[in-house]
N, C-alpha and C positions, 0 to 999 in steps of 0.2 A: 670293846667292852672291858671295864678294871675299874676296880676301886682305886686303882692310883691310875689317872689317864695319862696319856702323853702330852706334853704340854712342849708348844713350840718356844723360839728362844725369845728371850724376855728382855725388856729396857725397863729402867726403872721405874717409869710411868706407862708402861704398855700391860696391856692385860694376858692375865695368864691362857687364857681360851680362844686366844687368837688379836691379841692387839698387836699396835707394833711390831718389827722385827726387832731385834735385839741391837744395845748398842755396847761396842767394846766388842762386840764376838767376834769381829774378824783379826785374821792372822795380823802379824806385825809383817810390813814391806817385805816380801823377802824371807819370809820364815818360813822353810819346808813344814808340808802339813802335819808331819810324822812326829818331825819335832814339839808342834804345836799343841800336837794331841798328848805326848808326853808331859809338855809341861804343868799342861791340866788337870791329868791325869797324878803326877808330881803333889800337887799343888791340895787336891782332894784329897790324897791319901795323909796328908801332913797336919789335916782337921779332923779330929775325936766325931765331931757334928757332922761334918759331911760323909764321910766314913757313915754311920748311923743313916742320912739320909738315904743313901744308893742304896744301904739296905733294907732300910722300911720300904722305899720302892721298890724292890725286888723280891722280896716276900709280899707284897700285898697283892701285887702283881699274879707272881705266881700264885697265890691262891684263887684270887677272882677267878682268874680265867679257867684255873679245875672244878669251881662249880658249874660251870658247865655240865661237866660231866658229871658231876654226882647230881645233879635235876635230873638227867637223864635217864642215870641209871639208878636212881628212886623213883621216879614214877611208874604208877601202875594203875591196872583198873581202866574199866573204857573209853575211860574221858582223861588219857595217859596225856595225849599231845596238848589237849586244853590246856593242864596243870602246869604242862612244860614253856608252853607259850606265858603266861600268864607270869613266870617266876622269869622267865628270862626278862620280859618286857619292865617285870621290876625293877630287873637291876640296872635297866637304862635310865627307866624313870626316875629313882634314887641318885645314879650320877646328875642327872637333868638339875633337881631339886638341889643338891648339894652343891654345884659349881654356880647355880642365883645365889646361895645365901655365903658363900667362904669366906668371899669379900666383907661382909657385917658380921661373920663370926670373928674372923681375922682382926679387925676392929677393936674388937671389944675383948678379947682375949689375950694373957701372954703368950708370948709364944713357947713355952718351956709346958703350960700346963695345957694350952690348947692343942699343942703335940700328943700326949702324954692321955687328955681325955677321949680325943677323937678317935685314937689309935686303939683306946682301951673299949670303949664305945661298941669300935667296929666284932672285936673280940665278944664283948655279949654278947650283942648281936647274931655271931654265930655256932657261938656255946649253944642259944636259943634254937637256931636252926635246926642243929644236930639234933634237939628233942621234940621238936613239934613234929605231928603227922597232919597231911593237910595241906594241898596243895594253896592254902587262903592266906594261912598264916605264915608256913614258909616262904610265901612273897611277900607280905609285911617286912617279917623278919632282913630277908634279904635285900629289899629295899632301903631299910634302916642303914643297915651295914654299908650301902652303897652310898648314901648320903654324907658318910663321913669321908670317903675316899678323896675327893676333892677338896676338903676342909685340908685334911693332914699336908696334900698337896701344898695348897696354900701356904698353908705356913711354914715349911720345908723349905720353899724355893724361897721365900718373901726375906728367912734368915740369911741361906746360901747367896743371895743378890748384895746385901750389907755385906758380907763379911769374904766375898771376892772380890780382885781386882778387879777396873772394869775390860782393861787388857784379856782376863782369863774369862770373863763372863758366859761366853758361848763355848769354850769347851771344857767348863768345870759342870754346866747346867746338860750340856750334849753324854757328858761321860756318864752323870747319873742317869737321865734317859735311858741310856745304851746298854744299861746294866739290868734297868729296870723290865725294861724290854725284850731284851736277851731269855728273860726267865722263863717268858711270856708260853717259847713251845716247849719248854719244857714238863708245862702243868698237867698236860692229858698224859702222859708216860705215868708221872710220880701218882696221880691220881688211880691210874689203873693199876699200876703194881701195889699200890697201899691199898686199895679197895680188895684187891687179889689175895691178899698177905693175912689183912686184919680184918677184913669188911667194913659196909658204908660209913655205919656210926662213928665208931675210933677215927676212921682217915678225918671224918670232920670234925669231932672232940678234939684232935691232935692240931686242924687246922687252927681252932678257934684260939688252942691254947700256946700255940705258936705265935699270935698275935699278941695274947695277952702279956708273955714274955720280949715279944718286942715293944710291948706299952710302955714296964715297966725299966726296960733299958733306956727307951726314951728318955723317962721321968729323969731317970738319972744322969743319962751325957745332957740330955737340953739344961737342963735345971746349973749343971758346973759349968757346961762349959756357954752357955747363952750370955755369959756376964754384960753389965753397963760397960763398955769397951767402945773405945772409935770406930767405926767400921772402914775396911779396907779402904786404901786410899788408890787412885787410877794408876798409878805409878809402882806401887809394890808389889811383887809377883808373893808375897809372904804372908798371912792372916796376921790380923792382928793383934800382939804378944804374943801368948800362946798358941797359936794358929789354930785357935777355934772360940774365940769370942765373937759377941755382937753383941750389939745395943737391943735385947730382947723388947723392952718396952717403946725402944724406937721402930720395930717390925708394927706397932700399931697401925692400919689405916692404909698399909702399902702392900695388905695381900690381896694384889689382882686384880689395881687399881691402877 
């Protein structure tokens, strides 16, 4: 369960949900994997964008996965499990619904503002959450939120794929994963000691608004640094000029396709 899912590694024509294995992911002849994963790892941290992506993945992350526990420990009344059943199965539903359509959002959107809306999106979304009572509406609500999760994805990786080598491809796309992921147990801890600290409402006010401040960071690295730029070429371990462009309106049509 996450609004940012795990997504295996990619070719540039494989789909993000499971097409293709990835091409360029593998090591060079001979290149210890330690090295390999360094140089990845190098290699991301040297892009303003990518930088931003492993952390939009890692905050989204971590929050999907602590609503969990705040459905939990908001329900009440004797039809508690129904409510809890009902908002979880949303938010699978919502990832379901969001990873059919990414691919024709992806399409038809930039990628600087479809970063930037989907991400913000997800943030009302759960601004909304944090005030309805109601186990009907808070599955809408959280539903919504989860729809975008896979959009954001989409266009995250679709940039990240242009604007790495195809050499780094599998371990610049692995390192944000792994970061993504990493958060993933962290959420029931952070969720219980903020529920403990502040109570329900704030921990998820705080959630919501933790997004919307990653929306608006978005808006601003995608937007400078997505420029019309050649995208990496298979041979350069180095981003393109400044080691965070792409051809933004070239990312049309190739998220997850």
């Amino acid at each position: 369960m996450g609004l940012y899912p795990r997504c295996r590694h990619l070719s540039p024509r494989g789909s993000l949900y499971g097409g293709p294995a990835v091409g360029g992911g593998a090591c060079r002849a001979g290149q210890p994997a330690l090295k390999a994963a360094c140089e990845g790892v190098r290699f991301l941290w040297r892009s303003p964008f990518l930088r931003y992506a492993a952390i939009n993945a890692a905050v989204l992350n971590l929050i999907s996965n602590g609503l969990l526990i705040v459905i939990i420990t908001s329900a009440g009344g004797e039809r508690a499990g129904l409510g809890i059943g009902v908002q979880t199965a949303a938010i699978g539903a919502g990832v379901l619904v969001g990873s059919l359509i990414a691919p024709a959002v992806a399409r038809r959107l930039p990628a600087a503002r479809g970063i930037a809306l989907s991400t913000g999106a997800i943030a009302v979304a759960l601004m909304g959450f944090a005030l309805v009572h109601g186990s009907g509406a808070a599955a809408f609500l959280l539903a919504v939120a989860s729809v975008f999760g896979p959009v954001v994805t989409v266009l995250l990786t679709t940039a990240q794929m242009r604007m790495t080598p195809a050499g780094l491809q599998g371990r610049v796309h692995s390192g944000i994963g792994f970061l993504a992921q990493a958060a993933s147990p962290l959420a029931p801890t952070l969720v219980a000691v903020s529920t403990h600290a502040f109570g329900l409402f704030p921990t998820v006010l705080g959630a919501a608004l933790l997004v919307a401040l990653l929306a608006l960071v978005g808006n601003v690295v995608t937007a400078r640094h997505l420029r019309a730029t050649p995208p990496a070429t298979a041979t350069t371990g180095r981003p393109p000029f400044d080691g965070a462009s792409v051809d933004a309106s070239g990312s049309h049509g190739r998220g997850g396709t």
